[in-house]
C-alpha positions as CSV (number, residue, x, y, z in Angstrom):
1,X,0.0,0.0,0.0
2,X,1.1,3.4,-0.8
3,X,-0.1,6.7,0.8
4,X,1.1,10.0,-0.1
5,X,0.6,12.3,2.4
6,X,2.9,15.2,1.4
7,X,0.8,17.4,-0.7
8,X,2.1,20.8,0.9
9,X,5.7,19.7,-0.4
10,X,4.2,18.8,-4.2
11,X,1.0,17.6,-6.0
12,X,1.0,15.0,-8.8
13,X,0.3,16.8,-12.4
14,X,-3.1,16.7,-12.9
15,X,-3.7,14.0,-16.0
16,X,-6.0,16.5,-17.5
17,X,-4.0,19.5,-17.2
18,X,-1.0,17.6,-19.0
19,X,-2.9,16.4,-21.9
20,X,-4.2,19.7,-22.3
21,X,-0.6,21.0,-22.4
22,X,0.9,18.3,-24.4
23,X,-2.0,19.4,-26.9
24,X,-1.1,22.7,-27.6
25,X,2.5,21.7,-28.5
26,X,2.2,23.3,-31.8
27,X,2.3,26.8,-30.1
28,X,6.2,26.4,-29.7
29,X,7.0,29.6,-31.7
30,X,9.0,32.7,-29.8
31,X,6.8,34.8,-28.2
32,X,9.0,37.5,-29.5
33,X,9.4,36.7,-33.2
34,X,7.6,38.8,-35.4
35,X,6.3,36.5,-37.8
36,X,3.2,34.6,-38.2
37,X,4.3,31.0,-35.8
38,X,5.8,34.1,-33.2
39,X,2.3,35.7,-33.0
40,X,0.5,33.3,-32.6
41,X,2.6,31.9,-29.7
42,X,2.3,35.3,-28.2
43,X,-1.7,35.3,-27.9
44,X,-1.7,31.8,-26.6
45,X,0.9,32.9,-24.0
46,X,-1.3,36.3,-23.2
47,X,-4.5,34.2,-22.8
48,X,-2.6,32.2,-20.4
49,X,-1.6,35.7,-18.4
50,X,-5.4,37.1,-19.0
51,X,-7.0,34.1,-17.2
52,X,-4.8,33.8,-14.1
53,X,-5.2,37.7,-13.7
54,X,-9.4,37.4,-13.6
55,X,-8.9,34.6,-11.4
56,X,-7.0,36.9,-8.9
57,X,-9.0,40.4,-9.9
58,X,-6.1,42.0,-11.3
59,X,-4.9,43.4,-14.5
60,X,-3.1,40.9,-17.3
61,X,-0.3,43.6,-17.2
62,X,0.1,42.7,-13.7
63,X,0.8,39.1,-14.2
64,X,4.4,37.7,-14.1
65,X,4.9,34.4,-15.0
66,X,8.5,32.9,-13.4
67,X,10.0,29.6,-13.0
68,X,8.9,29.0,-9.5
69,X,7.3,30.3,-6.3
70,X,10.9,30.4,-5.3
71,X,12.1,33.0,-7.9
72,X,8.9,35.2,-7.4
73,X,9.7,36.4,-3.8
74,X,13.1,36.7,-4.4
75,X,12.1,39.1,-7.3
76,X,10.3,41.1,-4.5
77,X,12.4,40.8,-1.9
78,X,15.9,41.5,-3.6
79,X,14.4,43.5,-5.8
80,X,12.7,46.0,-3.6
81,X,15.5,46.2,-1.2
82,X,17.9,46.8,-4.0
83,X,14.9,49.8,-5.4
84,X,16.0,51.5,-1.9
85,X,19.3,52.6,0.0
86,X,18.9,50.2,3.4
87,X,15.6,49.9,3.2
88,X,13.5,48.7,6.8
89,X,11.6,45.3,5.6
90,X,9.3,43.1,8.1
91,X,8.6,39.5,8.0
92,X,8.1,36.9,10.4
93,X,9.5,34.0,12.0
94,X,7.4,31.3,10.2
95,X,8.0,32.4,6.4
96,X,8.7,30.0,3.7
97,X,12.9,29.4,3.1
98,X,12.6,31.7,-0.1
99,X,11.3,34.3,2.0
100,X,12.9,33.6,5.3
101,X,16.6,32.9,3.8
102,X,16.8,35.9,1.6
103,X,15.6,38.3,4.2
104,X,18.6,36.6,6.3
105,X,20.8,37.3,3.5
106,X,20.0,40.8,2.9
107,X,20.8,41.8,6.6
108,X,24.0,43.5,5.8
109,X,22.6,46.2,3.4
110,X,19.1,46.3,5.5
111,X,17.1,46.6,8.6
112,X,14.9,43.5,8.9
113,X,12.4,42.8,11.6
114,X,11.1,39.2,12.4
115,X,8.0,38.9,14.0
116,X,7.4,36.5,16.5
117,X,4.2,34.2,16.6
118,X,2.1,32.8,19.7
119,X,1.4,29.4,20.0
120,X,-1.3,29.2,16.9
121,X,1.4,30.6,14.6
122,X,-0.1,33.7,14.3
123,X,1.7,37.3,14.4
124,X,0.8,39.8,17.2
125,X,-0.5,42.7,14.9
126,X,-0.1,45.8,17.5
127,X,3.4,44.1,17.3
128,X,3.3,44.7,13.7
129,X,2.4,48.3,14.2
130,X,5.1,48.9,16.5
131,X,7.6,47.9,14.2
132,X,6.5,50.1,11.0
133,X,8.8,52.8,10.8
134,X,8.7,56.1,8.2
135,X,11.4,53.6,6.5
136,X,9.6,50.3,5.6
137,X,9.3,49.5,2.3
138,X,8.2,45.8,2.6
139,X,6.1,43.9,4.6
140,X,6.3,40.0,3.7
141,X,3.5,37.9,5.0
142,X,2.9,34.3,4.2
143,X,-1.0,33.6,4.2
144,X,-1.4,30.5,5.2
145,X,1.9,28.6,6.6
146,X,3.5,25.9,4.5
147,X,4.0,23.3,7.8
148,X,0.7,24.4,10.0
149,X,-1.6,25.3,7.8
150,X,-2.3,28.6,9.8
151,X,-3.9,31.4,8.2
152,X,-2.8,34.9,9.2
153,X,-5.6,37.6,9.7
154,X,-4.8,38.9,6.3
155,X,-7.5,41.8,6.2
156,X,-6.4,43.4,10.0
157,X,-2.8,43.1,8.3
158,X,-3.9,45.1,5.3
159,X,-5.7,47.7,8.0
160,X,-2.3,47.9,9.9
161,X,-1.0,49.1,6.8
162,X,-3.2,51.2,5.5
163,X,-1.8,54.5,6.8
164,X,2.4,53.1,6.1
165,X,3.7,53.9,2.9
166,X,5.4,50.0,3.6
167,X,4.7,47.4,0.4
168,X,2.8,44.4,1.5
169,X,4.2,41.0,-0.2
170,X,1.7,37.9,0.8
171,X,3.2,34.3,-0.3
172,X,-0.2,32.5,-1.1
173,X,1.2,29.5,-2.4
174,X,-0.1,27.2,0.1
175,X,-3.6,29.5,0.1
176,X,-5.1,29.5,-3.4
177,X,-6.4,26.1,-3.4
178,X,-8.3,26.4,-0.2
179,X,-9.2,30.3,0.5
180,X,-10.3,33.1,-1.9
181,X,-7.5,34.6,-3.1
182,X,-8.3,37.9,-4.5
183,X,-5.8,41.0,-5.1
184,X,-7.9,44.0,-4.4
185,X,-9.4,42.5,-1.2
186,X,-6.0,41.8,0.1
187,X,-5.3,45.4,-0.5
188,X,-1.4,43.4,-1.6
189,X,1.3,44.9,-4.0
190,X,2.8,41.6,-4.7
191,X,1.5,37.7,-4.5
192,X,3.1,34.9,-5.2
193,X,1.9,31.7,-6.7
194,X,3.3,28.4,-7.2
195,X,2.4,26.0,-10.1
196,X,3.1,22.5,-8.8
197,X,1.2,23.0,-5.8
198,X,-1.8,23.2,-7.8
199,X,-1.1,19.6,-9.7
200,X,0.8,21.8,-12.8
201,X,4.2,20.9,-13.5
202,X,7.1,22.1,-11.5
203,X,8.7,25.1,-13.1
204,X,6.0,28.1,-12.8
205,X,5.4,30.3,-10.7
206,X,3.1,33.8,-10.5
207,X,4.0,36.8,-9.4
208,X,1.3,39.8,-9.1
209,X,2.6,43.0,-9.3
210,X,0.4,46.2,-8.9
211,X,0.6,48.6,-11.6
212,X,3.1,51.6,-10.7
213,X,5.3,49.2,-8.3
214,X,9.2,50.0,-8.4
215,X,10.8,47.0,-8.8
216,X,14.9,46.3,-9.5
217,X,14.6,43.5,-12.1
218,X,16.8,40.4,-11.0
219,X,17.6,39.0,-14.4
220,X,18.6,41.0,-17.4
221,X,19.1,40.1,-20.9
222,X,16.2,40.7,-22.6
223,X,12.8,42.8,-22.5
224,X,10.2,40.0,-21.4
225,X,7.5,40.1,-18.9
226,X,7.2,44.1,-19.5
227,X,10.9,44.2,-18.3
228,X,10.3,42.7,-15.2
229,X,12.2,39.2,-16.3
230,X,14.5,38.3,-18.7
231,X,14.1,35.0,-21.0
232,X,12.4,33.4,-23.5
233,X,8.4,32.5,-21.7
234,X,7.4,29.3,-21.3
235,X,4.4,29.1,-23.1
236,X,3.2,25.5,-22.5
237,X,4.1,25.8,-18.7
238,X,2.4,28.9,-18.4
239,X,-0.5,27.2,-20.2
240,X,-1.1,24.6,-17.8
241,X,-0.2,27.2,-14.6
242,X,-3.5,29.0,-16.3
243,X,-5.6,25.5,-16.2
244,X,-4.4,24.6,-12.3
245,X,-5.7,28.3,-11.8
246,X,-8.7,27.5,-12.9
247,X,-9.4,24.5,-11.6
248,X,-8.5,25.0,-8.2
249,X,-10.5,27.9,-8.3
250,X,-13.5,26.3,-9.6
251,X,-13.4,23.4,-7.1
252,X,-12.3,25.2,-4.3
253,X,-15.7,24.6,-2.1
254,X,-15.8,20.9,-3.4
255,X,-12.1,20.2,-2.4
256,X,-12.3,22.4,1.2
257,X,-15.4,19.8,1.9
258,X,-13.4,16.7,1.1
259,X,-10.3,17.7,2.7
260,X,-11.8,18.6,6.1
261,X,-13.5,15.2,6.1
262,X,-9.6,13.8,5.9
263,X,-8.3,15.7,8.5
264,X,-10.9,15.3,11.0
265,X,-11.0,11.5,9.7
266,X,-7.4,10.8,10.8
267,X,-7.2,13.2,14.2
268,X,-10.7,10.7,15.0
269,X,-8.8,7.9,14.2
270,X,-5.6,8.6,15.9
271,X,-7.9,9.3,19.3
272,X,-9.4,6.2,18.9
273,X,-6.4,4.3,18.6
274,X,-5.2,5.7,21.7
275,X,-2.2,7.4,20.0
276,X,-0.6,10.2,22.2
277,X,-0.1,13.6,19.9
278,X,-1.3,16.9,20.3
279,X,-2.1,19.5,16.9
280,X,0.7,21.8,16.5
281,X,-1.3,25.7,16.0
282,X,-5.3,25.5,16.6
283,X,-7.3,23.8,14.1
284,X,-9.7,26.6,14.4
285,X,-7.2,29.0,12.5
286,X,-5.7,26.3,9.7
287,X,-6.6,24.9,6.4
288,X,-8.4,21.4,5.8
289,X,-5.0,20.5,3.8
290,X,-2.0,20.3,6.4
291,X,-2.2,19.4,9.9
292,X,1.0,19.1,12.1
293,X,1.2,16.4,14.7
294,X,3.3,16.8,17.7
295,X,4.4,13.3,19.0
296,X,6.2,13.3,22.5
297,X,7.3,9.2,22.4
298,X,9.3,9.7,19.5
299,X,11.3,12.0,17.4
300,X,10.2,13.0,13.8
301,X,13.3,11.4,12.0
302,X,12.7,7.5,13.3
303,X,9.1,7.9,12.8
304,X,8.9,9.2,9.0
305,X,11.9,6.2,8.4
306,X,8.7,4.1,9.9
307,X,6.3,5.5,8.1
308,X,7.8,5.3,5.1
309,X,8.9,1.1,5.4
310,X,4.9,1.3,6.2
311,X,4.0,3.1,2.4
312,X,3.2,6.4,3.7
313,X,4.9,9.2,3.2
314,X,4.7,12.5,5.3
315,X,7.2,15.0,6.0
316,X,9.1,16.7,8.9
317,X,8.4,20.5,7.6
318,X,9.2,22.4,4.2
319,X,10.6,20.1,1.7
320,X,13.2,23.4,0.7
321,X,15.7,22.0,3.9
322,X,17.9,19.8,1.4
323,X,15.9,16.8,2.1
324,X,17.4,16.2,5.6
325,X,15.1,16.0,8.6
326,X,15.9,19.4,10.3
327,X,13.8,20.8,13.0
328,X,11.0,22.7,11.6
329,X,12.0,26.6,12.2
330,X,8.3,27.1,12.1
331,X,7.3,24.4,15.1
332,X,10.4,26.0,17.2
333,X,9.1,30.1,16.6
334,X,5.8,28.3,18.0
335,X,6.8,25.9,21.1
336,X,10.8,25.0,21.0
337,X,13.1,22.9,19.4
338,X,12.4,19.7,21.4
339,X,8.8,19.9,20.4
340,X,10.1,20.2,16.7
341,X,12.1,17.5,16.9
342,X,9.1,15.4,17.5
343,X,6.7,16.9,15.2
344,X,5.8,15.9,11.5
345,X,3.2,17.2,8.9
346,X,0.4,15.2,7.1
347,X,-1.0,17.2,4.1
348,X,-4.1,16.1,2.1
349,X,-5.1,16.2,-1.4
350,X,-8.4,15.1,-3.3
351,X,-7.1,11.7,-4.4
352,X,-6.8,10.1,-0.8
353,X,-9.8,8.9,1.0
354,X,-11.0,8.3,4.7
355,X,-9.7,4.9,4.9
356,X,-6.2,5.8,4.0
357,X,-6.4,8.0,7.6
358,X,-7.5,5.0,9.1
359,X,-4.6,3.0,7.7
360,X,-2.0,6.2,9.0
361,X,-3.3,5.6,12.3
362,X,-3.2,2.0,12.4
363,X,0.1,2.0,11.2
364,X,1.3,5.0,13.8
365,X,-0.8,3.0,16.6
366,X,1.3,0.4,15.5
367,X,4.9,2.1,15.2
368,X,3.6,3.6,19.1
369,X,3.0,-0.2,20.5
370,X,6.4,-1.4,19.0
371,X,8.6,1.1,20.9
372,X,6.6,0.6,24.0
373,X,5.4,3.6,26.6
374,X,8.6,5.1,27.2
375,X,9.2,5.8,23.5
376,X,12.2,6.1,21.4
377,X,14.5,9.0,22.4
């Protein structure tokens, strides 16, 4: 039996969405060639842009495609801070590696703040206020967290802001396929999206940008993407970044139904197995699609190698650490690094059922019965 319980890290490409792409193969002309094959590459490729933008209420011209989620905040990030002379930029504690690591990297030419989180994984937001300053530029927020599932109180962080002159960045790759993710609402100057977390292919990504933003473009050679990004586009991928758009949108109640039923399904089970863990954050402020499962008789590395002789396959945190079981950053910002150590994610997609949970927590109840009450340390 195999169970793949890692959908936060990456989804399989939807069948659909591939045959669709593999279909419009013949639009492999240059988006920048001028003749006839070059043309009409260039409208497929701008349809592509048109329909992600209605789906997210913004303007086409606003739409950047990249090559990942990855590239997308760096563009903002690095590219704001280089727009300023050491500029003041906020995050917090719990971002996403691409966001988290290139703030940490950018420390010698700027003043970053990290916000700390309570024990839900949510930010304090009169701490938020308190550190705006007449020299933010950038505010980075994740929307909902990548290893807890936690949404952060997007619309009271748009109010903080409303009176800064401060930029607000919101990383929504883990959000668009369970919340309504729509520009104007968020009051956001940047968002970024990720393709292969929506069953596309790996290698897009979406960056929104609002109209009249200063950004430093990161890559130069060319005058693609409005001169945002250099390169010759990806046409195919951005096709089938525009179809998981779509779909996720258009199924989003359906899929929120099923994947509540899935987490509530395994926490049951793992109760009535008499399994001791304890939720990392409050279910009360997470998606349906990730829950994070503290477990105090063992430690996270010994029980995903168990897991995975079993056929499941679950994760320790972000699949960005190098593929090495490293404390989640997020889980220690939360409790502390013991509890992290002992702590692993589940995330859910469409494909698994309610008897696959029961078969997780037969196997866990299992695993727990083999290393007896005192646990493995």
């Amino acid at each position: 039996m195999s169970i793949y319980v890692d959908y936060a890290a990456t989804t399989p490409i939807d069948e659909e969405i591939l045959k669709s792409m593999l279909n419009s193969a013949d639009k492999f002309g240059n988006p920048s060639s001028i003749h006839r094959i070059g043309k009409e590459a260039k409208a497929f490729y701008e349809a592509s842009r048109k329909n992600i933008a209605k789906r997210l209420n913004a303007h086409p011209d606003e739409i950047v495609f990249t090559g990942s989620a990855t590239e997308a905040n760096n563009m903002v990030i690095r590219g704001t801070a280089d727009y300023y002379e050491r500029p003041h930029i906020i995050t917090t504690a719990v971002e996403h590696a691409s966001v988290k690591e290139t703030y940490q990297d950018l420390e010698d030419t700027c003043d970053v703040t990290y916000l700390s989180v309570d024990k839900d994984g949510l930010i304090d937001i009169d701490e938020l206020k308190d550190a705006l300053t007449e020299e933010t530029k950038l505010v980075s927020i994740i929307m909902v967290n990548n290893e807890t599932g936690t949404v952060q109180p997007m619309a009271d962080i748009a109010e903080a802001l409303k009176d800064s002159r401060a930029l607000l960045h919101i990383d929504a790759v883990q959000a668009f396929k369970q919340l309504p993710v729509d520009v104007e609402t968020l009051n956001c100057d940047f968002l970024t999206l990720s393709g292969h977390k929506l069953h596309a292919p790996k290698g897009i990504g979406v960056l929104y940008v609002r109209r009249n933003t200063h950004l430093k473009r990161l890559i130069t050679g060319g005058s693609q993407e409005r001169e945002r990004r250099a390169g010759t586009e990806n046409t195919l991928y951005a096709y089938a970044m525009m179809k998981a758009v779509e779909k996720a949108d258009e199924n989003r109640e359906g899929n929120t139904k099923v994947l509540c039923s899935l987490k509530e399904t395994l926490l049951k089970e793992l109760q009535q197995q008499e399994v001791p863990f304890e939720v990392n954050g409050d279910v009360t402020t997470q998606t349906n699609h990730i829950v994070n499962l503290y477990f105090p008789w063992t430690t996270s590395e010994y029980l995903l190698t168990a897991l995975d002789m079993a056929g499941i396959y679950a994760s320790g945190g972000s699949a960005c650490n190098a593929g090495t079981v490293q404390p989640s950053h997020v889980i220690e910002a939360m409790y502390d690094e013991d509890r992290a150590r002992s702590s692993i994610r589940f995330s859910f997609g469409g494909e698994l059922t309610e008897e696959d949970m029961k078969y997780i927590a037969e196997k866990l109840k299992t695993i727990y019965t083999k290393l007896g009450k005192n646990g493995f340390i």
